[in-house]
mmCIF entry with sequence, helices, sheets and N, C-alpha, C, O atoms, coordinates in Angstrom:
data_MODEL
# 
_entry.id   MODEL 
# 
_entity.id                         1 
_entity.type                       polymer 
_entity.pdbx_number_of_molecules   1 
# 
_entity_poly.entity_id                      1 
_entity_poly.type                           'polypeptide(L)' 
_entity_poly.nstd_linkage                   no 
_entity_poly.nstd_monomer                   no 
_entity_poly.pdbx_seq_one_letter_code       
;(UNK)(UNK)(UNK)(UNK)(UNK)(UNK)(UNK)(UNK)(UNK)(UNK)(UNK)(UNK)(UNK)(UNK)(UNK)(UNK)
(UNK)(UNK)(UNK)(UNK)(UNK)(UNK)(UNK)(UNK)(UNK)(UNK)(UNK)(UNK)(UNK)(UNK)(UNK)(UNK)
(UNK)(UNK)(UNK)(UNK)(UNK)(UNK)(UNK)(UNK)(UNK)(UNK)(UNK)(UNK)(UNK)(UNK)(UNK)(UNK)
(UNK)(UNK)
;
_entity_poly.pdbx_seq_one_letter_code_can   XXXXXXXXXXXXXXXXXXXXXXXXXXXXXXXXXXXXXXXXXXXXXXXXXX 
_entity_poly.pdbx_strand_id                 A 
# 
loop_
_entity_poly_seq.entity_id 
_entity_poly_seq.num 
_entity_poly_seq.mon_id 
_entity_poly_seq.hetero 
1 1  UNK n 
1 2  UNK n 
1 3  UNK n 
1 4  UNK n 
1 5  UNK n 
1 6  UNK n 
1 7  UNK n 
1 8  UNK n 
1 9  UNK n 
1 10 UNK n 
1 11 UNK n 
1 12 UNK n 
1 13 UNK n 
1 14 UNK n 
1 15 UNK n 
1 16 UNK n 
1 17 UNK n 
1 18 UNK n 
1 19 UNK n 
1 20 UNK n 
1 21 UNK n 
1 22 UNK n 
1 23 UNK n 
1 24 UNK n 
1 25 UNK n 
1 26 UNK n 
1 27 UNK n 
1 28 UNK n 
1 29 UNK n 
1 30 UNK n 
1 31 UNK n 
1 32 UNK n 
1 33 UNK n 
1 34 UNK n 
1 35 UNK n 
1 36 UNK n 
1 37 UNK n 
1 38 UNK n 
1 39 UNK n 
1 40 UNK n 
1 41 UNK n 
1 42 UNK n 
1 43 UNK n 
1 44 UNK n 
1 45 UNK n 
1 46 UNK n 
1 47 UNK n 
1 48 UNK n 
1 49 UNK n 
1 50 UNK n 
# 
_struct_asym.id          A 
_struct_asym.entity_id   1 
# 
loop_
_struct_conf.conf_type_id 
_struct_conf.id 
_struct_conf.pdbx_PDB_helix_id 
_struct_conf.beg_label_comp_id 
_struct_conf.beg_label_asym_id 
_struct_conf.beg_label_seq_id 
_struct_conf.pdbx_beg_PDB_ins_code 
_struct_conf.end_label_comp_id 
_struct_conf.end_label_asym_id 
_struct_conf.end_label_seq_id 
_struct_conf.pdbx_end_PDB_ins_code 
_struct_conf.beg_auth_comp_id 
_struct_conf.beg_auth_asym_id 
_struct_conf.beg_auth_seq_id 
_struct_conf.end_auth_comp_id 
_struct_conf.end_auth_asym_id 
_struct_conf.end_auth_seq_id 
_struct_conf.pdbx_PDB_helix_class 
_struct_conf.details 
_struct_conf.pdbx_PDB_helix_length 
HELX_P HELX_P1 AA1 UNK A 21 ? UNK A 26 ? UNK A 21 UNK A 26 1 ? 6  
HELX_P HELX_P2 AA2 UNK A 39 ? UNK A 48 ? UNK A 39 UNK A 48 1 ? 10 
# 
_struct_conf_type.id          HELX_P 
_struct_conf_type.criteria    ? 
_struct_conf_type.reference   ? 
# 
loop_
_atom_site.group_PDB 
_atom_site.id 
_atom_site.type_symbol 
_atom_site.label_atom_id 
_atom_site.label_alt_id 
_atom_site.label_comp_id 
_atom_site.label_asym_id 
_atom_site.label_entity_id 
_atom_site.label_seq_id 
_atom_site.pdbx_PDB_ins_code 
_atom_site.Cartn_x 
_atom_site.Cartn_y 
_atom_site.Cartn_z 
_atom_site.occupancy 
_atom_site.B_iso_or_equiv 
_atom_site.pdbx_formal_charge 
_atom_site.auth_seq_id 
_atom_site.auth_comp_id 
_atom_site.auth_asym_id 
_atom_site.auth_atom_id 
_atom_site.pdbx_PDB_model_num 
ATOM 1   N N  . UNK A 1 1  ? 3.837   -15.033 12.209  1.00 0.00 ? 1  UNK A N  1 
ATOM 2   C CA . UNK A 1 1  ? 3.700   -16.086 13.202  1.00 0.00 ? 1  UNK A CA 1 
ATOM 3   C C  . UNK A 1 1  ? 2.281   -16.089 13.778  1.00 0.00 ? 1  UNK A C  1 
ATOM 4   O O  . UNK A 1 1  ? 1.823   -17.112 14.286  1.00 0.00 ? 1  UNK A O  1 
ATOM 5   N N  . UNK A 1 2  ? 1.457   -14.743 13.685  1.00 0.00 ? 2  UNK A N  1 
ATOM 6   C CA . UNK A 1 2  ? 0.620   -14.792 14.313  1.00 0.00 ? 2  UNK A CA 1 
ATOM 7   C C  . UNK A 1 2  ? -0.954  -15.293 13.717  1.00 0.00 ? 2  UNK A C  1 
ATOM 8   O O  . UNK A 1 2  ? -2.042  -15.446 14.273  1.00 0.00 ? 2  UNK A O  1 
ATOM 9   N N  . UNK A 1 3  ? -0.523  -15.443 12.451  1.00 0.00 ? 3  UNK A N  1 
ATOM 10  C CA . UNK A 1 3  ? -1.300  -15.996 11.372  1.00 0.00 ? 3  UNK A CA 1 
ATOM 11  C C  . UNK A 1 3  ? -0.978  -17.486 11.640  1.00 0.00 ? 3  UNK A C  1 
ATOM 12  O O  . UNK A 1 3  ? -1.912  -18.202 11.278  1.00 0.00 ? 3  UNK A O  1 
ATOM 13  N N  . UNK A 1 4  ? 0.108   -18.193 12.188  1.00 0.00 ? 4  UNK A N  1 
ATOM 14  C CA . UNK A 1 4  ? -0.327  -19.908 11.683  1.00 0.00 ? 4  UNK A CA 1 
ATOM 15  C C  . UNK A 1 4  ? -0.900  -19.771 13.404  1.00 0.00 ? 4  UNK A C  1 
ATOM 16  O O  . UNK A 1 4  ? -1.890  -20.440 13.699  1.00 0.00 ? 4  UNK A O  1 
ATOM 17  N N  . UNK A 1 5  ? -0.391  -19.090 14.246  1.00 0.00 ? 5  UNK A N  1 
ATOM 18  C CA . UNK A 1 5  ? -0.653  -19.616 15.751  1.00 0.00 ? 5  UNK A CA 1 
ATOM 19  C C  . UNK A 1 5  ? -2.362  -19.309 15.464  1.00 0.00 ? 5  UNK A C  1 
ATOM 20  O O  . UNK A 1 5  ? -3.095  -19.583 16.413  1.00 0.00 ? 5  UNK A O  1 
ATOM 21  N N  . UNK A 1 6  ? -2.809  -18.933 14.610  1.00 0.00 ? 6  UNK A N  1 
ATOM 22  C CA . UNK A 1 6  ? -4.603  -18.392 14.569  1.00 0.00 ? 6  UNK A CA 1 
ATOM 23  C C  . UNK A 1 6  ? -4.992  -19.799 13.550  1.00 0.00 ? 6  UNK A C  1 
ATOM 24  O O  . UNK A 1 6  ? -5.921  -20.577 13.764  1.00 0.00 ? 6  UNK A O  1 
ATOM 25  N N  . UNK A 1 7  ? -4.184  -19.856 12.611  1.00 0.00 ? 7  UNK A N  1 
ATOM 26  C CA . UNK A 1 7  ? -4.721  -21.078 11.801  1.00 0.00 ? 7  UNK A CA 1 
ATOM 27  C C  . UNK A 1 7  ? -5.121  -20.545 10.587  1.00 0.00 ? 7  UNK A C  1 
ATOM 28  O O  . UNK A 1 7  ? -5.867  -21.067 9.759   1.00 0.00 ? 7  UNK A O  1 
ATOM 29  N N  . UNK A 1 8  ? -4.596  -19.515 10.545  1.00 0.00 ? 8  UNK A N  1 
ATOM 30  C CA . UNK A 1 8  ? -5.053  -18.430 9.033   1.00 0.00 ? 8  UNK A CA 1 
ATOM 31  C C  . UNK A 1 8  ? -4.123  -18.212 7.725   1.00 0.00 ? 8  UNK A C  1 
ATOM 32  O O  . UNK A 1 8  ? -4.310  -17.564 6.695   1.00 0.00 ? 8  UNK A O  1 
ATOM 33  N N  . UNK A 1 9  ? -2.712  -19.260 8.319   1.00 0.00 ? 9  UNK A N  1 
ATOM 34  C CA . UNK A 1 9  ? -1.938  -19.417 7.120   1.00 0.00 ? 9  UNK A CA 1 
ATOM 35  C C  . UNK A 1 9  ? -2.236  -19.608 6.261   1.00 0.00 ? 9  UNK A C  1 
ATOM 36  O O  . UNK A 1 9  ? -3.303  -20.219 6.340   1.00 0.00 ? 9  UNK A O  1 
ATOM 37  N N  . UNK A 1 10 ? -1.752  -19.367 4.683   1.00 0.00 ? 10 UNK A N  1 
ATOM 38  C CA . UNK A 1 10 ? -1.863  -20.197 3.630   1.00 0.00 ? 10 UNK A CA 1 
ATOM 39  C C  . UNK A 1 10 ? -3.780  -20.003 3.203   1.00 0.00 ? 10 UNK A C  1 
ATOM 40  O O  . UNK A 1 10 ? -4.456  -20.752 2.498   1.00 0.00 ? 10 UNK A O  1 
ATOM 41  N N  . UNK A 1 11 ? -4.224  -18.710 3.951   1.00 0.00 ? 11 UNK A N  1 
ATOM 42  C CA . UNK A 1 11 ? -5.486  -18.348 3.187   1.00 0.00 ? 11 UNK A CA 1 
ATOM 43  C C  . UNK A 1 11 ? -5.490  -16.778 2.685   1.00 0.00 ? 11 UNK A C  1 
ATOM 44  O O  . UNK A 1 11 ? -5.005  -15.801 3.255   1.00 0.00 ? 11 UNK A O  1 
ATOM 45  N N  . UNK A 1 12 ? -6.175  -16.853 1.469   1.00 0.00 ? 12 UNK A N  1 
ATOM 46  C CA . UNK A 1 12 ? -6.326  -14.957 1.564   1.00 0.00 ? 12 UNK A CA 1 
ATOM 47  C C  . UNK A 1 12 ? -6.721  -14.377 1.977   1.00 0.00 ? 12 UNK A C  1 
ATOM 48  O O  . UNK A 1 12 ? -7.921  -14.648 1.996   1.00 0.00 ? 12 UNK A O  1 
ATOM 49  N N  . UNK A 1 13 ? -6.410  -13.129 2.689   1.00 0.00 ? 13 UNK A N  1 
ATOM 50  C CA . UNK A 1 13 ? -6.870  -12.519 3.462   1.00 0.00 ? 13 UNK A CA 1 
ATOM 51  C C  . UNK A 1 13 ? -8.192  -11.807 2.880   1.00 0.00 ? 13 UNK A C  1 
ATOM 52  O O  . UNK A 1 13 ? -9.242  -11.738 3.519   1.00 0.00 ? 13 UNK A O  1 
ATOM 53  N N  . UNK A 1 14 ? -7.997  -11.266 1.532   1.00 0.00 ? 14 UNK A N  1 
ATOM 54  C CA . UNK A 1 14 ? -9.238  -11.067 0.695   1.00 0.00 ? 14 UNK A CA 1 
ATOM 55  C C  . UNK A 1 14 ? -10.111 -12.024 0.605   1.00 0.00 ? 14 UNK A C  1 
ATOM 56  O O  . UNK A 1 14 ? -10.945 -11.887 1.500   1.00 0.00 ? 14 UNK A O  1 
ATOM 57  N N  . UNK A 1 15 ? -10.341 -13.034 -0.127  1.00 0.00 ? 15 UNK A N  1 
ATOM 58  C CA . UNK A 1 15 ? -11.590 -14.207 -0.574  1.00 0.00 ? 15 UNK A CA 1 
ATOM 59  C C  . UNK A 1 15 ? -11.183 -15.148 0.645   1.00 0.00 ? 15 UNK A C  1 
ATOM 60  O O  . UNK A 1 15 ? -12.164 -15.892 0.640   1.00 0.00 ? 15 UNK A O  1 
ATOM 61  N N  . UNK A 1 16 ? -10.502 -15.534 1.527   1.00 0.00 ? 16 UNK A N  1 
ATOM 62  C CA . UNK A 1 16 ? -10.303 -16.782 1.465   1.00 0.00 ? 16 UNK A CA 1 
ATOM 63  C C  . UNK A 1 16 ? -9.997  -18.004 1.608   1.00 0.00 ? 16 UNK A C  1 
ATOM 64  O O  . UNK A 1 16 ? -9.997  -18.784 2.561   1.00 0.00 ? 16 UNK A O  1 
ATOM 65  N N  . UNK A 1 17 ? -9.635  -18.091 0.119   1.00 0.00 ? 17 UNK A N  1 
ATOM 66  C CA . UNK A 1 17 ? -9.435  -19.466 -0.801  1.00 0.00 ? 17 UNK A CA 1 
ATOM 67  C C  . UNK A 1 17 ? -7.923  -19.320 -0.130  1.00 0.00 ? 17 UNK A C  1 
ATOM 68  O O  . UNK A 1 17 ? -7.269  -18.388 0.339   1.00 0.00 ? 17 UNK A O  1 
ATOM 69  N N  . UNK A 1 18 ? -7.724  -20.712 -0.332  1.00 0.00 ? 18 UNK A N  1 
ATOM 70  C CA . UNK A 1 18 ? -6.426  -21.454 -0.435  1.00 0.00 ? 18 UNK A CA 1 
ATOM 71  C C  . UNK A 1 18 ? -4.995  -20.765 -1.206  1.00 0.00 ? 18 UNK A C  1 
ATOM 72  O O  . UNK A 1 18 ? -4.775  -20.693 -2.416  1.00 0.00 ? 18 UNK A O  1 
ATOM 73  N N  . UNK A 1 19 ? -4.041  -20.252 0.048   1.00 0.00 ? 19 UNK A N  1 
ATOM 74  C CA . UNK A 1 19 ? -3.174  -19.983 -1.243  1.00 0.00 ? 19 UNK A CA 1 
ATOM 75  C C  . UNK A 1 19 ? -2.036  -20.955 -1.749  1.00 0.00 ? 19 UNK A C  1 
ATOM 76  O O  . UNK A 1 19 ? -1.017  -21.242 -1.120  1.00 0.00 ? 19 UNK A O  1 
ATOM 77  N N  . UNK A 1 20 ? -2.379  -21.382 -2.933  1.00 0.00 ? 20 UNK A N  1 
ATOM 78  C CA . UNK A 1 20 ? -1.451  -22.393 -3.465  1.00 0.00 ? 20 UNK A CA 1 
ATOM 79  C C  . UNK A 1 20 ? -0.010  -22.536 -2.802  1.00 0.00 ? 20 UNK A C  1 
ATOM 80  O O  . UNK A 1 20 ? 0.679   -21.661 -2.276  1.00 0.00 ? 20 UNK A O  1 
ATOM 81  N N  . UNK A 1 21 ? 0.229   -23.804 -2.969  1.00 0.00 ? 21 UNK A N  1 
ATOM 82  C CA . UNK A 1 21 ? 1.753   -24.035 -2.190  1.00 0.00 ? 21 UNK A CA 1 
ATOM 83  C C  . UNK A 1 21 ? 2.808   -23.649 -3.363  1.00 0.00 ? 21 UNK A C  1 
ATOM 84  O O  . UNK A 1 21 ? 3.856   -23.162 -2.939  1.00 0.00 ? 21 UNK A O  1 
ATOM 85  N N  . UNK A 1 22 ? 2.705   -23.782 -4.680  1.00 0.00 ? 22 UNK A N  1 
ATOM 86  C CA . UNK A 1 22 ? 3.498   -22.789 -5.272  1.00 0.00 ? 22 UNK A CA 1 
ATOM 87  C C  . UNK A 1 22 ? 4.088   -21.338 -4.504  1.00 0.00 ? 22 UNK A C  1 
ATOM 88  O O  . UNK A 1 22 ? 5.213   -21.104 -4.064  1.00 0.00 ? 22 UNK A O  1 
ATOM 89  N N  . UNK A 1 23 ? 3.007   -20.585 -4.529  1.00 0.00 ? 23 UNK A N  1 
ATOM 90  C CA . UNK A 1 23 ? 3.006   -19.496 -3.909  1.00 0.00 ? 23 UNK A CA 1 
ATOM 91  C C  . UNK A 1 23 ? 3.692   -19.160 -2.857  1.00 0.00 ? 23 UNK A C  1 
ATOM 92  O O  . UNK A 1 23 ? 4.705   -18.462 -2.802  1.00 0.00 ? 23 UNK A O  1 
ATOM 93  N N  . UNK A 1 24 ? 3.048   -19.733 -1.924  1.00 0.00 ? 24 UNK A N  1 
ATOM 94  C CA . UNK A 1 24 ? 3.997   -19.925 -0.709  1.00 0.00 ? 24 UNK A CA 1 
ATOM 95  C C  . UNK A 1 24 ? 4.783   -20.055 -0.797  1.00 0.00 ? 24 UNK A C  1 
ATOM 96  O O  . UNK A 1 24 ? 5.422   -19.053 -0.478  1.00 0.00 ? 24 UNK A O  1 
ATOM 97  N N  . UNK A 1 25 ? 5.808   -21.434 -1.339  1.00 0.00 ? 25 UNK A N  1 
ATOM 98  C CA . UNK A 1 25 ? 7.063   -21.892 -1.887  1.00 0.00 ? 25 UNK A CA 1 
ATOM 99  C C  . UNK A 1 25 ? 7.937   -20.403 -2.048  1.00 0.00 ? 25 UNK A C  1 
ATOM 100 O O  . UNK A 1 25 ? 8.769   -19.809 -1.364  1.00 0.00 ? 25 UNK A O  1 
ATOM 101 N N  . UNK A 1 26 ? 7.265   -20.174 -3.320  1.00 0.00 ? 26 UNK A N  1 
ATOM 102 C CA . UNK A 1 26 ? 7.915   -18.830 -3.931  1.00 0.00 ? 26 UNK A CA 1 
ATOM 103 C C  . UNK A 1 26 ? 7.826   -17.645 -3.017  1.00 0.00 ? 26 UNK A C  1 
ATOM 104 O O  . UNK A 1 26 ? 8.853   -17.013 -2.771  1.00 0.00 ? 26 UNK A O  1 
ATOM 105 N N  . UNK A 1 27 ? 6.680   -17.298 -2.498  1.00 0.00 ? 27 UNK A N  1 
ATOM 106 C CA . UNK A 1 27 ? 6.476   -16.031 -1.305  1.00 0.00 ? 27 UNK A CA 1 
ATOM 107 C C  . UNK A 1 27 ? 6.046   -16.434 -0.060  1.00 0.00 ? 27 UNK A C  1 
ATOM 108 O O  . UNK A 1 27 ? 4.905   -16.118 0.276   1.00 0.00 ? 27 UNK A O  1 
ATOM 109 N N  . UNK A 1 28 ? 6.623   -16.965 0.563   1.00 0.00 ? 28 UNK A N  1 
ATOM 110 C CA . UNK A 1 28 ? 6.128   -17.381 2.697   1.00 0.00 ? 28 UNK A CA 1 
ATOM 111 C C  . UNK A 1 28 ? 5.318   -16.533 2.583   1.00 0.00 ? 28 UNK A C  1 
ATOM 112 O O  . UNK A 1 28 ? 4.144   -16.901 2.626   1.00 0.00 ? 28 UNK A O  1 
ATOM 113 N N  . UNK A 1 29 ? 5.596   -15.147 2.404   1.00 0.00 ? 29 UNK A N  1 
ATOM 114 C CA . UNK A 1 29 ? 4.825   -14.030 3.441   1.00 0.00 ? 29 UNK A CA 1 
ATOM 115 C C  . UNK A 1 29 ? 3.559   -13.660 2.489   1.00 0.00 ? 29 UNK A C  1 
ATOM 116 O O  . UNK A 1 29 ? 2.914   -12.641 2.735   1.00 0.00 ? 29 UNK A O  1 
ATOM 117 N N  . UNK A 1 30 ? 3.238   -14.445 1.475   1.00 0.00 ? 30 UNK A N  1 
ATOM 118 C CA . UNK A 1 30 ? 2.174   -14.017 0.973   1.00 0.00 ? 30 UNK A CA 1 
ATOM 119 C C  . UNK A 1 30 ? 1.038   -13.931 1.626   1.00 0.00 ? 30 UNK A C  1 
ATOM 120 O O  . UNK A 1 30 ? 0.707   -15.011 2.115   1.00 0.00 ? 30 UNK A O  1 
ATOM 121 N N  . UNK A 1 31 ? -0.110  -12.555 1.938   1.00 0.00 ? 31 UNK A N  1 
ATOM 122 C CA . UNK A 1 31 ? -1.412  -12.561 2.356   1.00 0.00 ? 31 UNK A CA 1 
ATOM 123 C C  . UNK A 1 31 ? -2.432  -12.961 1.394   1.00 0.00 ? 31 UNK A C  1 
ATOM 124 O O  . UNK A 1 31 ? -3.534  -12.924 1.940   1.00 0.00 ? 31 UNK A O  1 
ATOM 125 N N  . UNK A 1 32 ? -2.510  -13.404 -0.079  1.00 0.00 ? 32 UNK A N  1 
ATOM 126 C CA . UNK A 1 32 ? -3.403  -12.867 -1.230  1.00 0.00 ? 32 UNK A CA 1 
ATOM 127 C C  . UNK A 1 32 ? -3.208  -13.904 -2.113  1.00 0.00 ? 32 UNK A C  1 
ATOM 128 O O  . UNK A 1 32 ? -2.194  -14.166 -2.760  1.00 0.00 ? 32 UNK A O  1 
ATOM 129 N N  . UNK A 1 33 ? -4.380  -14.530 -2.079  1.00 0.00 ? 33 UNK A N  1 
ATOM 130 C CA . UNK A 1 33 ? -3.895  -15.547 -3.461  1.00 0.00 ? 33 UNK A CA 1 
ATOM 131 C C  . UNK A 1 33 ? -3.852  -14.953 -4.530  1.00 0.00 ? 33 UNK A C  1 
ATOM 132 O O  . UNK A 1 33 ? -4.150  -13.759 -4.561  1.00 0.00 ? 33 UNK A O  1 
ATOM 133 N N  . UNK A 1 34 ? -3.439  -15.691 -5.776  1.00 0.00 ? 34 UNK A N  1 
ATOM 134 C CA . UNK A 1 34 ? -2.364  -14.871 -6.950  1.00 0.00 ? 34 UNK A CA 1 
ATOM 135 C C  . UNK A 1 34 ? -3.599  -14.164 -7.735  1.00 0.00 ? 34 UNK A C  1 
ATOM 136 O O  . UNK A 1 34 ? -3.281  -13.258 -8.505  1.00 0.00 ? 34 UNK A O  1 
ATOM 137 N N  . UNK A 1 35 ? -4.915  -14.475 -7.620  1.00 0.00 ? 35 UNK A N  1 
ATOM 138 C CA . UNK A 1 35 ? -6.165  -13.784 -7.918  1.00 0.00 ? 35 UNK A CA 1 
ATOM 139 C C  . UNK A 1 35 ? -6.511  -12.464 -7.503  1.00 0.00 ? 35 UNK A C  1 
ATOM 140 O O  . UNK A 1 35 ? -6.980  -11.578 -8.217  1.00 0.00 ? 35 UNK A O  1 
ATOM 141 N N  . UNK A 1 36 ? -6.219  -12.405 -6.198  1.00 0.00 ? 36 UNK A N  1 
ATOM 142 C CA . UNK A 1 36 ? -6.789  -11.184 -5.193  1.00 0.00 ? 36 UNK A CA 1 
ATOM 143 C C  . UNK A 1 36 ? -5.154  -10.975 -5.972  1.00 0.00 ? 36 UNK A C  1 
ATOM 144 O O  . UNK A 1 36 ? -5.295  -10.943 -7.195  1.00 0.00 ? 36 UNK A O  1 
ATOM 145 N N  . UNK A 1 37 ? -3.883  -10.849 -5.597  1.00 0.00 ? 37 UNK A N  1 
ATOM 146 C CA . UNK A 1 37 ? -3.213  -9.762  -6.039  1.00 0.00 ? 37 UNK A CA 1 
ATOM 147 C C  . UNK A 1 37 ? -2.911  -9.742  -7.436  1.00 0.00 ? 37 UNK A C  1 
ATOM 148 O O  . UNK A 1 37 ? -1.815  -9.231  -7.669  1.00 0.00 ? 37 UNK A O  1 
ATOM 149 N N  . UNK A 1 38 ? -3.494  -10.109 -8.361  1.00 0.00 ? 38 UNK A N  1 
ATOM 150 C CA . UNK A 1 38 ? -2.998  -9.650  -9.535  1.00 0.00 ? 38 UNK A CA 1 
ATOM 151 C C  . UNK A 1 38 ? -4.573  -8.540  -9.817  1.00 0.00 ? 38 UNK A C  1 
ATOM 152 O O  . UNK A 1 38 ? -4.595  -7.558  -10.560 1.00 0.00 ? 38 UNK A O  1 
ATOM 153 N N  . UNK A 1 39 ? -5.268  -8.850  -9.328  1.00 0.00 ? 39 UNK A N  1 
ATOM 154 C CA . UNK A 1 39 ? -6.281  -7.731  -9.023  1.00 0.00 ? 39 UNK A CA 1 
ATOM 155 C C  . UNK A 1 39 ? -6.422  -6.455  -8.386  1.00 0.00 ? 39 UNK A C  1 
ATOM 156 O O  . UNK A 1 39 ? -7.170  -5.508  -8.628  1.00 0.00 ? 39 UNK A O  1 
ATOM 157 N N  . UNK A 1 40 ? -5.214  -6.709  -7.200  1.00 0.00 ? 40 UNK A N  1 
ATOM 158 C CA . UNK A 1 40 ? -4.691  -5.655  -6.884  1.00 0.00 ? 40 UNK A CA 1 
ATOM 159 C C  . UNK A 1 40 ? -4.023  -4.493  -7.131  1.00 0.00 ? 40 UNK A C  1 
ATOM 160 O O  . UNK A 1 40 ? -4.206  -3.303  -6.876  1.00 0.00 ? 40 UNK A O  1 
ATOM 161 N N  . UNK A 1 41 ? -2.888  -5.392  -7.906  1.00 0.00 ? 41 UNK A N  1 
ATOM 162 C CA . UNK A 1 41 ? -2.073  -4.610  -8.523  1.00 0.00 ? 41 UNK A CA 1 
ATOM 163 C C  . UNK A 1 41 ? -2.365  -4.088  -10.007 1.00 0.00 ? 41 UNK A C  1 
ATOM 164 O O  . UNK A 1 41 ? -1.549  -3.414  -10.637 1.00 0.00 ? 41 UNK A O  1 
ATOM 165 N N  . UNK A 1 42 ? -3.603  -4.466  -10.493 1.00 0.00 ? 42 UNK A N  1 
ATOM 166 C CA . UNK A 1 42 ? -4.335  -3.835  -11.729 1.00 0.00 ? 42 UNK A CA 1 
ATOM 167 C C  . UNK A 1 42 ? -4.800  -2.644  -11.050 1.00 0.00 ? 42 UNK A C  1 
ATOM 168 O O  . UNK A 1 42 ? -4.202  -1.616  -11.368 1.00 0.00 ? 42 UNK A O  1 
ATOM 169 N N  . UNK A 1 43 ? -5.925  -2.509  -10.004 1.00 0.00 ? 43 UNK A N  1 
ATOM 170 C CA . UNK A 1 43 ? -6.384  -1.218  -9.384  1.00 0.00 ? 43 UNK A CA 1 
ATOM 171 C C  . UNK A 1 43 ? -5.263  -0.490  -8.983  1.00 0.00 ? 43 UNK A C  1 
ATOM 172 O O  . UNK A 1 43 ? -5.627  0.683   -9.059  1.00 0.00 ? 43 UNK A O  1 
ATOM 173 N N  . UNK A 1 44 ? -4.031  -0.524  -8.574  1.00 0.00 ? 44 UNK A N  1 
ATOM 174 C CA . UNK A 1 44 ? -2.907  0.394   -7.993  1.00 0.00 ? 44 UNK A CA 1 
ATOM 175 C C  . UNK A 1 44 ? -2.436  0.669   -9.951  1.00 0.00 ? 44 UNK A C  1 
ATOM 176 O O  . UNK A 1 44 ? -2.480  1.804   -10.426 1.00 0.00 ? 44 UNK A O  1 
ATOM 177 N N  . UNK A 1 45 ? -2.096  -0.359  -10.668 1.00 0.00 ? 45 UNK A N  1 
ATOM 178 C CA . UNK A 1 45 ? -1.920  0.245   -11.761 1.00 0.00 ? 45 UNK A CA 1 
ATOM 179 C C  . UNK A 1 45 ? -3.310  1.488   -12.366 1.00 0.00 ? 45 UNK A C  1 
ATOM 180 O O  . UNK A 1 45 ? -2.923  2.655   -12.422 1.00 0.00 ? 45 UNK A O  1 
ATOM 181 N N  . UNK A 1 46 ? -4.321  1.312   -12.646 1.00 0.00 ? 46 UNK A N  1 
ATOM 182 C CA . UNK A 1 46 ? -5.084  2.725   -12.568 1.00 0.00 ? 46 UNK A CA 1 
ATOM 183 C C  . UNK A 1 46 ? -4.848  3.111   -11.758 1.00 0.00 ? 46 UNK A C  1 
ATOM 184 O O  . UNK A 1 46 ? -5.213  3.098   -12.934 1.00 0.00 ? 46 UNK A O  1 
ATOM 185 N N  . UNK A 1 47 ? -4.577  3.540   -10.831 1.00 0.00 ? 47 UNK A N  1 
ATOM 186 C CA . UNK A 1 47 ? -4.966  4.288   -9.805  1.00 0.00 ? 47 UNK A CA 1 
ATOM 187 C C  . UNK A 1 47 ? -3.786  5.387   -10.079 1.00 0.00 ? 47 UNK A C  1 
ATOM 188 O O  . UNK A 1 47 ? -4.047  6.590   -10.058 1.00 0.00 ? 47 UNK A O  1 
ATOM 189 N N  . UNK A 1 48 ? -2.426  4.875   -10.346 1.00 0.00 ? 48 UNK A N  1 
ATOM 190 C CA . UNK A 1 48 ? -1.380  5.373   -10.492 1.00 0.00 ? 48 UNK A CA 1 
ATOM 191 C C  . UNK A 1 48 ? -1.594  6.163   -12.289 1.00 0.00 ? 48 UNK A C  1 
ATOM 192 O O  . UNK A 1 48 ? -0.903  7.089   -12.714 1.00 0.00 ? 48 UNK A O  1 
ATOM 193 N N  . UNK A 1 49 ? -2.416  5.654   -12.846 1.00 0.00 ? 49 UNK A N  1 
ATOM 194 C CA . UNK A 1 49 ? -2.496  6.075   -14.181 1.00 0.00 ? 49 UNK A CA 1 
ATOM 195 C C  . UNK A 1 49 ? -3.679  7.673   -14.252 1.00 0.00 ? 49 UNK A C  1 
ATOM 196 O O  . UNK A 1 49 ? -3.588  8.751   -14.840 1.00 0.00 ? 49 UNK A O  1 
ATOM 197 N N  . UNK A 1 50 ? -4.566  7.147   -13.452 1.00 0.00 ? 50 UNK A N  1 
ATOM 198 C CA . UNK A 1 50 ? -5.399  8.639   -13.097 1.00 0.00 ? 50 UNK A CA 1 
ATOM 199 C C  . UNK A 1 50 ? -4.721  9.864   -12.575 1.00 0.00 ? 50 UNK A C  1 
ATOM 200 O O  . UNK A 1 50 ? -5.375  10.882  -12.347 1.00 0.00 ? 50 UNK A O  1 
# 
């Protein structure tokens, strides 16, 4: 809630950019457009592999 009362909905918190209304649709609570987390979850995949 405290993200739309700021006006910061629906951006990434990483870059940003716009997070698609797909996204949203599919995840409300998304922080990360599907860029920043599929990037994410590549570094947690190494990270978990080291």
């Amino acid at each position: 809630m405290a993200r739309i009362d700021a006006g910061e909905y629906g951006y990434c918190e990483s870059c940003g950019v716009e997070i698609g209304l797909r996204r949203l649709e599919a995840r409300p609570t998304a922080t990360l457009c599907i860029d920043c987390k599929t990037l994410e979850e590549k570094r947690e995949k190494q990270m978990a592999q080291d």
